[in-house]
MIGU-190679 format. One record per residue (C-alpha): x negated, y negated, z negated; residue number from 1; residue in one letter. Coordinates in Angstrom, 1 decimal, m for minus. Layout:
N
     east    north       up   rolum   tiro
        X        Y        Z     NUM      A
...
//
This chain:
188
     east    north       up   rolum   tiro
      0.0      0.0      0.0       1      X
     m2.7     m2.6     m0.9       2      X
     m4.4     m1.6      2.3       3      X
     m1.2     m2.7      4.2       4      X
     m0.8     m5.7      2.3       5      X
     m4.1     m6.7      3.1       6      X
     m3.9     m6.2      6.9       7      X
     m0.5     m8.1      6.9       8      X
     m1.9    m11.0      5.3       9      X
     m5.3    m10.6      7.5      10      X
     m3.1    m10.9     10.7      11      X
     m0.3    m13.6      9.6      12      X
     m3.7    m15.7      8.6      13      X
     m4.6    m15.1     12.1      14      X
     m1.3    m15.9     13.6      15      X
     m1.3    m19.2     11.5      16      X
     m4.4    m20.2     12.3      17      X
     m3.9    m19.7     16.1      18      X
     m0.5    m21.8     15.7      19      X
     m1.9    m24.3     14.2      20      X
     m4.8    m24.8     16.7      21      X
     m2.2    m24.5     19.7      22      X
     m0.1    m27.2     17.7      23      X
     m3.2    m29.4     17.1      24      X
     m4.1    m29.1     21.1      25      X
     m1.1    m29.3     22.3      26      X
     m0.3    m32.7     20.5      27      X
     m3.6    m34.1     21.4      28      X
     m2.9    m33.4     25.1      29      X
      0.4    m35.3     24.9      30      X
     m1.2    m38.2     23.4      31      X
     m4.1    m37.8     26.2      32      X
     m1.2    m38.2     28.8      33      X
      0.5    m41.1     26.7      34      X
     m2.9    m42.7     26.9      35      X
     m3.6    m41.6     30.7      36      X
      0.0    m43.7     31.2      37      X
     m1.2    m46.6     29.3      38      X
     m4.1    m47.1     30.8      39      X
     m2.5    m46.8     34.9      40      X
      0.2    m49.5     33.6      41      X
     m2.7    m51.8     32.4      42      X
     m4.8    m51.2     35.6      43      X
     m1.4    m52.0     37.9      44      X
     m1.2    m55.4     35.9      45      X
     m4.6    m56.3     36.0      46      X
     m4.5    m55.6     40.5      47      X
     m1.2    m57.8     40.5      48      X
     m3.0    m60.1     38.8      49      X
     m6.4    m60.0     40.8      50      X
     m3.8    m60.0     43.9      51      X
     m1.9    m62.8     42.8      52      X
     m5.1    m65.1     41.8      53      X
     m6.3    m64.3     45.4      54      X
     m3.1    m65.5     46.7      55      X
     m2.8    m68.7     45.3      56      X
     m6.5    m69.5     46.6      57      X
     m5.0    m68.4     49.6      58      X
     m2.5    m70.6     49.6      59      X
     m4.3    m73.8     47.9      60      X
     m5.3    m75.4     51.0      61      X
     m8.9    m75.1     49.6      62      X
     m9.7    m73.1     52.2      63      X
    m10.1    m73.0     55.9      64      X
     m7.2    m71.9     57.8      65      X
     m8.7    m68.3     58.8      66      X
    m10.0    m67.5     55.6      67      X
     m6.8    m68.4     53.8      68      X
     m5.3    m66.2     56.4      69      X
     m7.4    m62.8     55.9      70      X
     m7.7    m63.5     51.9      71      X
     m3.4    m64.1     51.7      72      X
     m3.0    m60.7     54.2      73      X
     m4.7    m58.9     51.9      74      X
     m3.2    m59.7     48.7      75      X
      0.3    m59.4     50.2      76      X
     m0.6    m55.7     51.1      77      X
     m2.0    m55.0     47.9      78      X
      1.1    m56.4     46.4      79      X
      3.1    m54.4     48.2      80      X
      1.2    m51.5     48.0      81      X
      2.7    m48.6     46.6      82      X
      3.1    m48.2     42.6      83      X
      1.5    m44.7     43.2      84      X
     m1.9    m43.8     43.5      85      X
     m3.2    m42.6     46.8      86      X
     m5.2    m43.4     49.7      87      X
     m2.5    m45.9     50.6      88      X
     m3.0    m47.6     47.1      89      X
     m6.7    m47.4     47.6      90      X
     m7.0    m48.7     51.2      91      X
     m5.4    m51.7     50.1      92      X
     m7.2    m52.6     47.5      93      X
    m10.7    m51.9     49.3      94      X
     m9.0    m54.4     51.7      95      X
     m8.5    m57.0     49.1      96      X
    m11.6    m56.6     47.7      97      X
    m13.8    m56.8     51.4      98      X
    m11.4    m60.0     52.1      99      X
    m12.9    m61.8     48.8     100      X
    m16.3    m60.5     49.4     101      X
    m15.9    m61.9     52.9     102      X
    m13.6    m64.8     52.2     103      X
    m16.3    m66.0     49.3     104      X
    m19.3    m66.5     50.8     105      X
    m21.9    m68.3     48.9     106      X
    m21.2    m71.5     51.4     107      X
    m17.4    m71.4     50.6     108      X
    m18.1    m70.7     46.6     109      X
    m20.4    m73.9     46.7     110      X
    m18.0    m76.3     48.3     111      X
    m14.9    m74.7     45.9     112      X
    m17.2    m76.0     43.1     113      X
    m18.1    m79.1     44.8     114      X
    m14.2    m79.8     44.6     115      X
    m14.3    m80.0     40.6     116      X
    m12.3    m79.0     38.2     117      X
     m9.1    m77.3     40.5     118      X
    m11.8    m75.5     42.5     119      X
    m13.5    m73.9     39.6     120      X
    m10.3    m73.4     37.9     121      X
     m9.4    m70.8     40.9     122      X
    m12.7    m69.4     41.0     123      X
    m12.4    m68.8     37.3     124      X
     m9.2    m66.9     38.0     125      X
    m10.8    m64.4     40.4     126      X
    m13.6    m63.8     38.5     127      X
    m11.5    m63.3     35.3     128      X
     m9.4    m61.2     37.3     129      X
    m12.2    m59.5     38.9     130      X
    m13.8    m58.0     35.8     131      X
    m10.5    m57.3     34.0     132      X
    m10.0    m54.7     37.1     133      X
    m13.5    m53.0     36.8     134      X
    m12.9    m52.5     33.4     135      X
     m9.1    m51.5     33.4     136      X
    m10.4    m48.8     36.3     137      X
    m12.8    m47.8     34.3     138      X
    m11.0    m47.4     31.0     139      X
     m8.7    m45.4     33.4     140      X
    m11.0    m43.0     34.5     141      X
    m12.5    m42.0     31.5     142      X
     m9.1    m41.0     30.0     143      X
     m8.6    m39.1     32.9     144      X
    m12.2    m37.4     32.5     145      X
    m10.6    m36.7     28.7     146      X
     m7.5    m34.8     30.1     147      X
     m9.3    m33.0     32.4     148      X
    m11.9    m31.4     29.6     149      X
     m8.7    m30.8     27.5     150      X
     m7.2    m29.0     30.3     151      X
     m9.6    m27.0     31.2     152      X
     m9.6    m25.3     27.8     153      X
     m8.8    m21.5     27.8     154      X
     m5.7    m21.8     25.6     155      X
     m3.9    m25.0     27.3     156      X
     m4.3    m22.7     30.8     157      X
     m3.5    m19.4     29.1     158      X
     m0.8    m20.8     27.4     159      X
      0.1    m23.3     29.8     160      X
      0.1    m26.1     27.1     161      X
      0.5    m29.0     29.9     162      X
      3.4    m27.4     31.8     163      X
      4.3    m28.5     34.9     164      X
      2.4    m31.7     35.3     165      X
      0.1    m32.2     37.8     166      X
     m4.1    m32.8     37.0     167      X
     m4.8    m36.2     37.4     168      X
     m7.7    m37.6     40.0     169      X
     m9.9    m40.5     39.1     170      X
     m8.9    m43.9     41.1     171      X
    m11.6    m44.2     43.3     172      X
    m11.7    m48.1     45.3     173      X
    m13.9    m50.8     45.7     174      X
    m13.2    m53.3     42.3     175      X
    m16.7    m55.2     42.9     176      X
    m16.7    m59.0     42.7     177      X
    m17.8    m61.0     45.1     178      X
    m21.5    m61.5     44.6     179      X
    m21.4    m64.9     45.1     180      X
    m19.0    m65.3     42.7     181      X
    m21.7    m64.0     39.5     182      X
    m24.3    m66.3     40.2     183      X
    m25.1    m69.4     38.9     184      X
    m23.8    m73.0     40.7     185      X
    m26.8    m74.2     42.9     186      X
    m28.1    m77.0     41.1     187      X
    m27.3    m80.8     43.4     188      X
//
């Protein structure tokens, strides 16, 4: 009898331990995804903003008539780019970010800031904007690096902790800033 005892309470351990360490994973996968969503709503809001900041440049009058024209074309397709992530989503921000890089050249940078105060104030915006995006994408990508390594774990495939939903891929676009944009004002 105490042999049987002992076994029992040997094997419900065992089942209460593995329980509990299915709970504890399953739990920290859900609030992975929570965090995976947080992070793709903060990157959408930081490329509406970039987009939006490039559109009122655009639309300033600070800039030459094709420039405003390729810089505006671009942010209107990013901002109505799809909410999903794809190649779609991608292609048009690689657009937007090759219409700044070509729409901010060090000449047009230097005569934004020649302007004063209403032509830093954009470039402040785009620059603001700029590095808010790199680090939203970023912050992005690692927490889908983190849900990845959880799901690849032998118990959430064996027991199919994360059901149904679909592994998450890394954003992958150009975010860089203009490189005229990170240097210094050339001195009058």
């Amino acid at each position: 009898m105490i042999h049987f005892l002992t076994w029992f309470f040997a094997v419900l351990f065992v089942i209460v331990v593995a329980a509990w360490y299915l709970s504890y994973t399953a739990a920290r996968l859900d609030r992975l995804h929570v965090r995976l969503s947080g992070t793709l709503a903060a990157l959408d809001a930081r490329l509406v903003r970039r987009a939006e900041a490039a559109l009122e440049l655009a639309n300033s009058g600070l800039l030459d008539g094709a420039t405003s024209l390729i810089l505006g074309g671009a942010a209107v397709d990013s901002l109505e780019s799809p909410d999903e992530y794809g190649e779609a989503r991608e292609v048009a921000e690689n657009d937007l970010t090759e219409a700044l890089d070509v729409s901010l050249s060090r000449h047009t940078v230097d005569d934004l800031r020649a302007r004063g105060a209403v032509g830093d104030e954009h470039l402040a915006r785009i620059v603001s904007a700029c590095n808010r995006v790199q680090l939203a994408r970023r912050f992005h990508n690692d927490a889908i690096t983190d849900v990845r390594r959880v799901r690849t774990k032998w118990a959430v495939r064996l027991f199919r902790l994360a059901g149904h939903t679909p592994l998450p891929h890394t954003i992958e676009f150009d975010d860089e800033m203009p490189e005229h944009l990170s240097r210094e004002p050339a001195a009058g």
